[in-house]
N, C-alpha and C positions, 0 to 999 in steps of 0.2 A: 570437363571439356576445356581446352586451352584456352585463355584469351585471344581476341583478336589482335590486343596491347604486344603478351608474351609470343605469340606467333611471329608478330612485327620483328621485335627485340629479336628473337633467335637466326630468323633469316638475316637481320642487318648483320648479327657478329658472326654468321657464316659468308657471308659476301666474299669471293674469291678474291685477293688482291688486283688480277687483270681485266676485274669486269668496269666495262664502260656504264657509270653510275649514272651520267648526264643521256644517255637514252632512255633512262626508266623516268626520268624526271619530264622530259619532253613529253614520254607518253600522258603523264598524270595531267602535265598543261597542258596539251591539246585536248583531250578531252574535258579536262576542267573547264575552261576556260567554251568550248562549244556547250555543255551543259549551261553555264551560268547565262551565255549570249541567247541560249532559246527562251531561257527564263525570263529575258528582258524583252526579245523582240515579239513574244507573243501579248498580241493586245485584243482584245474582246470588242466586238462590234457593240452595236447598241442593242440592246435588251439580252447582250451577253449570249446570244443562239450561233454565232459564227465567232471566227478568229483572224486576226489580220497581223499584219505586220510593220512594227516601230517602225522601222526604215520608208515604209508607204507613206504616214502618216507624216514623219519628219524627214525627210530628207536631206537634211544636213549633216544629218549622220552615216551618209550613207561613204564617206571615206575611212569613218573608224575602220569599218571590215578588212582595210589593208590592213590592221596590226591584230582584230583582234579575229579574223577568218584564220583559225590554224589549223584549220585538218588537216592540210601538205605535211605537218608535223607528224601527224598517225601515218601517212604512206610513207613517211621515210624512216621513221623506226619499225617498221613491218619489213624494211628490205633488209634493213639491220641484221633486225631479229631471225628473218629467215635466212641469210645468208650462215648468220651464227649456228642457227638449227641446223643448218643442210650439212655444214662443216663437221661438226658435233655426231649426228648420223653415220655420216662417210665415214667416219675412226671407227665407229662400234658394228659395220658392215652393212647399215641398215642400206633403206633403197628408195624410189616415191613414193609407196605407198605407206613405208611406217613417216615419213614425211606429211603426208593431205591425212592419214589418219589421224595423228598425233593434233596438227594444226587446226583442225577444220571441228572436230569434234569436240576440240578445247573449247571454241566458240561459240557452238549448237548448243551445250547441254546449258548455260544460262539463257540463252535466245531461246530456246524450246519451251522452258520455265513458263519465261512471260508473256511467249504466245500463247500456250496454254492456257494460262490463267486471262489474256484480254479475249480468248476462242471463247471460254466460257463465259464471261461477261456479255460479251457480243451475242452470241444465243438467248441467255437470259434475257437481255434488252428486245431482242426481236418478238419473242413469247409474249413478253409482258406487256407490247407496243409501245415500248419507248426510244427504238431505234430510229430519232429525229431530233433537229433540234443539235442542241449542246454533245450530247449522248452522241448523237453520229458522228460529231466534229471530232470527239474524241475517239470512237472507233476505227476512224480514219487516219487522226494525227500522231496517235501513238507510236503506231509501226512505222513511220515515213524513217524517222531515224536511220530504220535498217538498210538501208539503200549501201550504206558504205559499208556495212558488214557483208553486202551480196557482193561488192567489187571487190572487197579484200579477201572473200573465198576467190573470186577468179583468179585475183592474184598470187594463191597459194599455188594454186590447180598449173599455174605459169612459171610457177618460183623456181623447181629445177631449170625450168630450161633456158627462161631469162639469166638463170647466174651462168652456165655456159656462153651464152653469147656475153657477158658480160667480162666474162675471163678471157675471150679472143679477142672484144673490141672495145673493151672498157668505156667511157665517157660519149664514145660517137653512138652508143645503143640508144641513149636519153636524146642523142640531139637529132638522131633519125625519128624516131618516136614525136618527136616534138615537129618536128616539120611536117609528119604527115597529120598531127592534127591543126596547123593552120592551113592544110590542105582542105583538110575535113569542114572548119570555118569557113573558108573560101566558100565549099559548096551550099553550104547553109546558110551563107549571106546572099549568094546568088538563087536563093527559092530551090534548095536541093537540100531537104531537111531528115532525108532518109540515112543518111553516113553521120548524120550529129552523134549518133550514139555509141560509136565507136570511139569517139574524145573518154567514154568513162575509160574503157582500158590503155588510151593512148596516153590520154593527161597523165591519172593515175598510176600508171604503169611505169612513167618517165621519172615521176618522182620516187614510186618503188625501188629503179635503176639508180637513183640518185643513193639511197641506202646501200647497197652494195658498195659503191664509191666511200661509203664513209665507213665500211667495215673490212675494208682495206686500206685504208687511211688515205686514199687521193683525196677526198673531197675538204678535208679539215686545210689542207693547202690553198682554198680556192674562196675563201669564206666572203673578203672583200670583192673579188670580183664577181661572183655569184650576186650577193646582196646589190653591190650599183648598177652593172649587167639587166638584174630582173624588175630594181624599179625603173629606170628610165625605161625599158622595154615597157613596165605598164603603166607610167606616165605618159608616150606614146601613144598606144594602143588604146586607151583612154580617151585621150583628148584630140589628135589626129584625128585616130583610128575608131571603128564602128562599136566600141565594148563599151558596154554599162557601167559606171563608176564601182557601182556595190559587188564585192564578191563573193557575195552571196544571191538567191533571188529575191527580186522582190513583185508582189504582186500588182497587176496592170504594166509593166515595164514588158516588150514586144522582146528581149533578148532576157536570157539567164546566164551568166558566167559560170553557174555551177549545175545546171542542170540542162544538157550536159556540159561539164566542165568545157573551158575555151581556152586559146592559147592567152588570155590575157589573165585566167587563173593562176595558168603554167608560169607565166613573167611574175606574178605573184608569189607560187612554190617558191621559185629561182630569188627571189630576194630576199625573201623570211626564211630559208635554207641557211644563205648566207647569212643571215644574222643570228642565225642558231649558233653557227660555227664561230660566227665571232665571240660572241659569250660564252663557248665552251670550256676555254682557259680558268674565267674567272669563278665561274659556276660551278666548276670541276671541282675546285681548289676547297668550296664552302659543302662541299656534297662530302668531304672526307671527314668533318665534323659527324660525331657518332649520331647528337639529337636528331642530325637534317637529316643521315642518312635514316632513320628509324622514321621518320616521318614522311617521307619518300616509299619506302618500304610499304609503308601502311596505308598509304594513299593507293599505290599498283595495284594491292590488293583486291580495291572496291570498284577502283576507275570502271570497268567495265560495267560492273554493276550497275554502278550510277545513272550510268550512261544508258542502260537497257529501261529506267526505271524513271529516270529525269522529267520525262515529258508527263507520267500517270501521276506526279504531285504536283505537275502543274494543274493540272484539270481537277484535282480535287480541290487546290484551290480555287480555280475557278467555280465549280460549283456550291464553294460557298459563298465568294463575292460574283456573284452573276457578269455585274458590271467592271470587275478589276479593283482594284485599293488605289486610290490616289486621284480621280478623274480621268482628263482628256490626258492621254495619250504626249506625251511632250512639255504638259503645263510642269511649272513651279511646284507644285500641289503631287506630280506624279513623281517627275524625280526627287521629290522628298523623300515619298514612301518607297520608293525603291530599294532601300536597305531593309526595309520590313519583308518586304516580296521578296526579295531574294531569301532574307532569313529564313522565312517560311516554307518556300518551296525546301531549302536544304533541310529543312527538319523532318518534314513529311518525307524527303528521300532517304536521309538518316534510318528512319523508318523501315523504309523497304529493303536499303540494304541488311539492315541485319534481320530480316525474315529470308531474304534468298541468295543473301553472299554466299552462302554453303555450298550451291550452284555453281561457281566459279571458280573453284578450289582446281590451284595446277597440279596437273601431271605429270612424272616424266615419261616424255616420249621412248615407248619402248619399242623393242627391235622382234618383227615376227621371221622363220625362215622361212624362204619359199611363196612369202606374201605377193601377189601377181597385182603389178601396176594398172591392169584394163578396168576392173572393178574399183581400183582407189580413183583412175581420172573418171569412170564413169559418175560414182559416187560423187564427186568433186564439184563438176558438172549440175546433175542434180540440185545438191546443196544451195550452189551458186543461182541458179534461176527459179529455185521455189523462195529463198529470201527475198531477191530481188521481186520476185511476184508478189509476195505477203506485201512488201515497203509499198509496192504500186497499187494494188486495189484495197490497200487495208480491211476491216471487218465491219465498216459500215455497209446495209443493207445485203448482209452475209444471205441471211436464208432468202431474198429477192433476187439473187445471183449478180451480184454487181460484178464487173468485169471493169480489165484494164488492159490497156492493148500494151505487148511487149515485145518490139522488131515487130507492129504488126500484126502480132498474133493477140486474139484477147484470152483472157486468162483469169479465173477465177481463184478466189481465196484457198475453199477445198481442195482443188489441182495445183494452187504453188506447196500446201504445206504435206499435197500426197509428195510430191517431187523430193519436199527435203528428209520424209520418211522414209522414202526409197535410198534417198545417197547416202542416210546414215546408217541402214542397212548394209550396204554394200561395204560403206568402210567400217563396222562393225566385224565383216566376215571376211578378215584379212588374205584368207588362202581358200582359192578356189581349184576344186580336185580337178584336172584334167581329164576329157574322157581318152576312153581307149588305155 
């Protein structure tokens, strides 16, 4: 069996001369860098049975999140990437559906892994009566993650058709998008909190737009105005205006910036955009170095994994230290140990990656004839609101039928993960016979 090592190595000295290096790197930091920040902000109540969050606790950190909130970095190498995909497609004659199958499935079969494996835990827990407590916290907090995987299915399921309008109206698609989600704010500062949830695919979707722009090279033109543009709009909007400093959530605070995301997110995307683009040059330059690019390489590999698995080595540490390592939450005493916590949780995830990196292994997207796009969008579909369902009601108090209301509707764990069995169904069964 290959190394992970020699796997690395081979992909790096196959690397095409015209691939854009600096988007595989953004991905491995954005997600890096959100694994490491969960590993920090989770802090353990007292007698260790719930979980809270740093940023509650200390609130003076609640400006880091401007530098170190990078998920805007994952939606904008997803538009990248699927621009590149759809382009790549179109030359080999493919169509939407080897598109949503290709992309959507790539996704599923690690995310499926590790719902499986916390479905059965979550059972076992219920049988044995231990679904309480610590045990539920983590049946619940595990899956929350998956929220952005549910929006980044919608936005595959969108992807053809967003690049069309993005090829008639380039730049004005992100900035209509963006207006109508301070539209959307409007309504939910004014006690109309029904349309807030439209911000996931408007925010999200603006900065998806924004990848497009950089895989036709507009946006690399715009890097300093983007960047001062997006912070004074959330300096602004901030201190003005009615937004929460942190751009992330935090618990008791009466507004979240990210859930659902707000235009004071989106002035956030638009400045740390920009500053991706500014560093593109330099990074560029250090990325053509063989080591970095092999460790780059090697990092893509797992990032996903990681990320599916980040939060189950946090909880097993916790349930060795009940209370956390270091004390109060902010002391001297905690961010001492902070370098141990982190060490720790990476080791345990170390771990896990290599039992189910194998899970994650790419494919290339191949081409079916005759494959009918009603079945790939329906599947797509599917996909998209059984993740999102799983991330909302997680697997605590599974065989009690906990429920989670979604637009409204409540929804249970066994009904979101029948939905994502059905869509992967569908796009499994690429060509469906006509009757007659």
């Amino acid at each position: 069996m290959t190394s992970p090592a020699l796997s690395a190595a081979r992909l790096a000295a196959r690397t095409p001369a015209g691939r854009d290096r600096y988007v595989d790197l953004l991905r491995v930091v954005s997600l890096g860098v959100v694994i490491a920040g969960h590993w920090l902000m989770a802090v353990p109540e007292e007698h260790g049975d719930r979980i809270t969050n740093v940023l509650a606790v200390v609130p003076v950190l609640r400006p880091l999140t401007w530098i170190f909130q990078v998920m805007p970095l994952f939606f904008l190498v997803g538009g990248f990437a699927h621009a590149t995909a759809l382009a790549s497609l179109d030359r080999r004659g493919g169509g939407y559906a080897d598109f949503a199958r290709s992309r959507v499935l790539r996704l599923l079969r690690p995310a499926t892994v590790f719902l499986g494996l916390w479905l059965a835990v979550a059972i076992g827990a219920a049988l044995a009566g231990q679904d309480h407590g610590i045990v539920r916290v983590a049946l619940r907090t595990v899956v929350q993650p998956l929220w952005f995987l549910g929006v980044y299915l919608a936005l595959i399921a969108l992807a053809p058709v967003m690049l069309r309008l993005h090829r008639r109206f380039g730049g004005w698609v992100p900035v209509v998008m963006l207006g109508a989600a301070a539209v959307v704010d409007g309504l939910r500062f004014h006690g109309y909190g029904g349309p807030a949830v439209l911000n996931l695919l408007l925010v999200w979707g603006a900065v998806h737009q924004l990848g497009y722009l950089y895989a036709d090279g507009t946006l690399q033109r715009y890097g300093a105005r983007l960047a001062a543009g997006g912070m004074i709009g959330l300096l602004l909007l901030t201190t003005v205006g009615p937004y929460p400093v942190s751009m992330v959530g935090v618990p008791g605070e009466p507004i979240s910036n990210m859930s659902p995301p707000t235009l004071a997110l989106a002035a956030h995307a638009l400045w740390l955009t920009g500053l991706a683009m500014l560093l593109r040059g330099p990074v560029t330059r250090r990325l053509a170095r063989a080591q970095v690019w092999r460790a780059v390489v090697a990092a893509n590999g797992l990032a996903m994994t990681a990320f599916l698995w980040h939060l189950s080595a946090a909880f097993v540490l916790l349930a060795m230290f009940r209370s956390g390592i270091g004390g109060t939450a902010g002391s001297t005493s905690w961010w001492l140990t902070r370098p141990v916590w982190l060490a720790a949780a990476a080791a345990i995830t170390a771990v896990l990656v290599a039992l189910f990196r194998r899970f994650d292994a790419p494919r290339p997207a191949s081409v079916v004839p005759g494959a009918r796009t009603a079945p790939a969008v329906a599947g797509t579909v599917a996909c998209t609101i059984g993740v999102l369902g799983v991330s909302a009601v997680g697997f605590g108090g599974l065989i009690e039928g906990r429920t989670a209301l979604m637009g409204g509707v409540p929804v249970t764990a066994p009904v979101a993960l029948g939905l994502m069995v059905l869509g992967a169904a569908l796009l499994l069964r690429p060509r469906v016979a006509s009757v007659g």
